[in-house]
C-alpha positions in Angstrom: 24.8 5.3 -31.7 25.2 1.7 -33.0 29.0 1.8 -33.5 29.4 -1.9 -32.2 26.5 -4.0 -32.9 26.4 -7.6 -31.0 24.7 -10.0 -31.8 23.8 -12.9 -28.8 22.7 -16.2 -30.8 24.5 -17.5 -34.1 21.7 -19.8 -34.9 20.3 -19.5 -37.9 18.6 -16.0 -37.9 21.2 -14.3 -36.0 23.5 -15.2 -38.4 20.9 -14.0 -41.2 21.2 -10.8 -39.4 24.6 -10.8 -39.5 25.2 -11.4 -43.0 22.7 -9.3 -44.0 24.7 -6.2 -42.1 27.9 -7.1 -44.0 25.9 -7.0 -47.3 24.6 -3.5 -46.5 27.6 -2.2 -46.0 28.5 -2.3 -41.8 32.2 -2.6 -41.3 33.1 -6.3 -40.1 35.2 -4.6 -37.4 31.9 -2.8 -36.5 30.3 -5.8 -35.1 30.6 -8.6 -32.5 28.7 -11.9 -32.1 28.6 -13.8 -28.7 29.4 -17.6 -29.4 30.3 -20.2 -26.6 31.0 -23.0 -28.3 34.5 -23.0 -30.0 34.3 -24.7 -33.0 30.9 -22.4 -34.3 33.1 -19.0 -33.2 35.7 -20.3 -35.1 33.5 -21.1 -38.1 31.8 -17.8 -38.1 34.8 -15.9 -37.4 36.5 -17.4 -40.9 33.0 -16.7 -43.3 32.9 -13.4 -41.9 35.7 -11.7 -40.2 34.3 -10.9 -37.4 35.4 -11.1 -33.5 33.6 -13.7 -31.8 33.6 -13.2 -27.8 31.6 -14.4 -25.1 27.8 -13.2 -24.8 29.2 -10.4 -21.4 32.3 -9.4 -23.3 30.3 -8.8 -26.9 27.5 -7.0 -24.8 29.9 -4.9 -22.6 31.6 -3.6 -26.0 28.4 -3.0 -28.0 26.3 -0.1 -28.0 23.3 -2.2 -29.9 22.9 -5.9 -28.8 20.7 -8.1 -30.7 19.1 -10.8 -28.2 18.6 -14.2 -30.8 17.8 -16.7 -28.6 15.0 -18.9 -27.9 12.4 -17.5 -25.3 13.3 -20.5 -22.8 16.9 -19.3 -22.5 16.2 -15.3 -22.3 16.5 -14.9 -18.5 19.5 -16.7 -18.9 21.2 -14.8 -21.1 20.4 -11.8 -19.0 21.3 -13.0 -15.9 24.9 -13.5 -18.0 25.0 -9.8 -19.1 22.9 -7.8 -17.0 25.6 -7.0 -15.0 28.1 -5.8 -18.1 24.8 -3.2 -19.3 24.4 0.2 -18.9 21.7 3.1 -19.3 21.6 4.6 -22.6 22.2 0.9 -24.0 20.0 -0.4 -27.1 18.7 -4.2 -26.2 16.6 -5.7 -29.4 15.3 -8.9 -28.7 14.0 -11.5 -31.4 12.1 -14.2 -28.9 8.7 -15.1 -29.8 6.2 -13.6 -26.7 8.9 -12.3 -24.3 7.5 -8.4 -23.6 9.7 -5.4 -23.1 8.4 -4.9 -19.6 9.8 -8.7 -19.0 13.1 -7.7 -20.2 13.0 -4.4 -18.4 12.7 -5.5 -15.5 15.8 -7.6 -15.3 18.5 -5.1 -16.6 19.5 -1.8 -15.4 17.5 1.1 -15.4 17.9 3.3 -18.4 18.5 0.2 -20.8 16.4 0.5 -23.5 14.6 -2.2 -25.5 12.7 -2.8 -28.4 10.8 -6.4 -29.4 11.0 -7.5 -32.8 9.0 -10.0 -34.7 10.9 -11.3 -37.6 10.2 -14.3 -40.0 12.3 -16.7 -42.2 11.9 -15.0 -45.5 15.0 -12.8 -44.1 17.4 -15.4 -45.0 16.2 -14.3 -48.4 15.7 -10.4 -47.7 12.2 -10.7 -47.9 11.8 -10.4 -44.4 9.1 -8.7 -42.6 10.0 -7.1 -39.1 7.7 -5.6 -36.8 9.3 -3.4 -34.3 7.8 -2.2 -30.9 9.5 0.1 -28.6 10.0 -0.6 -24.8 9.5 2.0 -21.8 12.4 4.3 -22.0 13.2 4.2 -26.2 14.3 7.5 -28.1 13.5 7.6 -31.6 17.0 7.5 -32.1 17.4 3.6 -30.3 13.9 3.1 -33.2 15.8 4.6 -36.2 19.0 1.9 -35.3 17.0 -0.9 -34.9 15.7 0.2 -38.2 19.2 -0.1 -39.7 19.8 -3.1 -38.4 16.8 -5.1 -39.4 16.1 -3.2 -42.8 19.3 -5.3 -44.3 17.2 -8.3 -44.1 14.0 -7.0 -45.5 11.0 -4.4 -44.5 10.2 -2.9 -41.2 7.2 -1.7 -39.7 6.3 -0.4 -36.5 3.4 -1.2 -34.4 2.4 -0.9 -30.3 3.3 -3.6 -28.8 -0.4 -4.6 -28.1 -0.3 -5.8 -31.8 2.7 -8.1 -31.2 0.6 -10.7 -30.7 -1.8 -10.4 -34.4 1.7 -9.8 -35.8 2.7 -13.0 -34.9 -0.1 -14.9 -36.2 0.1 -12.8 -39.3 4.0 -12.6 -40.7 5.8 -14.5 -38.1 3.9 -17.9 -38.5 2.2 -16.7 -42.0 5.1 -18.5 -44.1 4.1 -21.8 -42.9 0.6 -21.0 -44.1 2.3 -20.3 -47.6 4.1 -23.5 -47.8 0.5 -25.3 -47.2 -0.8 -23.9 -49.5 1.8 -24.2 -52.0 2.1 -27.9 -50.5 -1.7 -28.8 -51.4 -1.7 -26.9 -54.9 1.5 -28.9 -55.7 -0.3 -32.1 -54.7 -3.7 -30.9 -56.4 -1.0 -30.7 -59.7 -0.2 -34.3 -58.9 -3.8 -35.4 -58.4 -4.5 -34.3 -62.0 -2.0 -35.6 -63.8 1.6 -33.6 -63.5 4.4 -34.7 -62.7 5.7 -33.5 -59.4 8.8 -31.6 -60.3 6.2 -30.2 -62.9 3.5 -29.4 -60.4 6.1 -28.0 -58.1 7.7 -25.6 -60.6 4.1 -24.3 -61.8 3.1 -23.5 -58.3 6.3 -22.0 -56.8 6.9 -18.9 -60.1 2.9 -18.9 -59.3 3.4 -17.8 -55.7 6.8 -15.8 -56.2 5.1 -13.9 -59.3 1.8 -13.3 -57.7 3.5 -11.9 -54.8 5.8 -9.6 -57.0 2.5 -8.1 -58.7 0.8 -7.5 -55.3 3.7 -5.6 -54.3 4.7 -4.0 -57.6 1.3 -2.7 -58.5 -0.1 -1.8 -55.3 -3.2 -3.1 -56.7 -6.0 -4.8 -54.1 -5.9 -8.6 -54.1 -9.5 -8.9 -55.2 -8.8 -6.3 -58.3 -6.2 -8.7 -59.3 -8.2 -11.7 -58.4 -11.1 -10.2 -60.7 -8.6 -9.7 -63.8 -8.1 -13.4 -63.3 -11.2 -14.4 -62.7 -13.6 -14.5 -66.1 -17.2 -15.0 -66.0 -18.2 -18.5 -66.1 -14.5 -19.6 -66.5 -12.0 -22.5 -64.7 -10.9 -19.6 -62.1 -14.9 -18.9 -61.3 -15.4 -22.6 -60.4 -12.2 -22.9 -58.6 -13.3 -20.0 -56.5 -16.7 -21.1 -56.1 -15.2 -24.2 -54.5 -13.0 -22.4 -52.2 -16.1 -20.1 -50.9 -18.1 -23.1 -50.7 -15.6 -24.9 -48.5 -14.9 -21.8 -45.9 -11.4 -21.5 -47.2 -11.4 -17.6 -45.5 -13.1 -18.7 -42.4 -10.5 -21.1 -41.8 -8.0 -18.6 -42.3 -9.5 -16.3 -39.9 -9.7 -19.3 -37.2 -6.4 -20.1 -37.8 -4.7 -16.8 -37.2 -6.8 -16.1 -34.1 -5.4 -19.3 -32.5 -1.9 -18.3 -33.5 -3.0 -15.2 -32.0 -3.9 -16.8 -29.1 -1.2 -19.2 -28.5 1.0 -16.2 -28.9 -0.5 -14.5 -26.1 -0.6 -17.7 -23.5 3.0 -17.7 -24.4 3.5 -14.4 -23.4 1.5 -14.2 -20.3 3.8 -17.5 -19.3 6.6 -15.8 -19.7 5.6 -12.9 -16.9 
């Protein structure tokens, strides 16, 4: 399985996941990428050696095709290449709140699909992918998708049911990052840095605190502790943060990510 790989949507992330493939190690002849306009098939087909079709003739050829388009244009897409599919098939699709069953029940019987919800730090290879599989999925059609989004970062799989915490979580949870490197940065300013100052304090702060999460497998409040002396500048700062709600607001937040990740999906039924 996954001999030909195609990949419908050379925006941004689809090419992500296309040059993330070619760094693992996939052949270039091994996949396909389904471009309309001329001038961006030409472009892609130059950085990257691969064949650029149209979206039937890229899905008609593949045995995996990766559906990167925006949830307002998913039915059309399908409409394009539903009639080019065929059981056995592998369809992973990358729009925000479209479910499998959706997708299911506009393609052929036996086509199997799996619903991914990836986030921008894959244009790094720090992605995070969550992967849930759709009514008729073999482990093997899991294991490819695997393959296939593992070159741009981790991979977990959850039931679908979670899609929607997933999304408030890792697939909107780098814009929480960036606010609150944003108001750090402008805290640095507020007392005195200068910004390019503030901003390179802040930003190794983030990446490095990240790394030792990751690299120690320590809890965050263990690490917060070893930070945190008793009666010190971190204690106060803390203090403030508790006294302000700071984790409340986080928890209201994500809920109505949550739920504006489920009214998208129920309006897409």
């Amino acid at each position: 399985m996954g001999a030909n790989v195609a990949i419908l949507g050379a925006g941004v992330m689809g090419e992500t996941l296309l040059s993330g493939m070619l760094r693992g190690g996939r052949p270039a002849d091994s996949l396909l990428v389904g471009e309309k306009r001329t001038e961006r098939a030409a472009e892609l087909q130059e950085r990257y050696g691969v064949r650029v079709l149209g979206n039937s003739e890229a899905a008609a050829e593949a045995e995996t095709v990766l559906l990167v388009v925006k949830p307002q244009d998913m039915a059309d897409l399908l409409a394009e290449i539903t009639p080019v599919l065929r059981p056995g098939q592998l369809l992973v699709s990358l729009a925000a709140g479209i479910t499998t069953a959706w997708i299911e029940e506009r393609v052929p019987a036996g086509v199997a699909v799996i619903r991914v919800m990836p986030n921008t730090p894959a244009l790094v290879d720090e992605g995070m992918a969550a992967i849930s599989a759709g009514s008729v999925c073999e482990e093997a059609h899991l294991v490819e998708a695997e393959a296939v989004l593992a070159a741009t970062g981790k991979v977990l799989r959850v039931p679908e049911r979670q899609q929607d915490a997933v999304t408030a979580i890792s697939g909107s949870g780098p814009a929480y990052i960036f606010f609150v490197v944003e108001s750090m940065i402008e805290a640095g300013v507020h007392l005195g840095l200068p910004r390019a100052t503030a901003t390179d304090l802040v930003v190794q702060t983030v990446v490095g605190s990240a790394k030792l999460l990751r690299e120690t497998g320590e809890h965050p409040t263990v690490l917060r502790e070893r930070v945190t002396s008793p009666g010190g500048t971190t204690a106060a700062a803390v203090r403030e943060l508790e006294d302000h709600k700071v984790r409340a607001a986080f928890l209201v937040a994500m809920e109505a990510a949550r739920d504006r990740s489920r009214a998208l999906a129920e309006g897409s039924a």
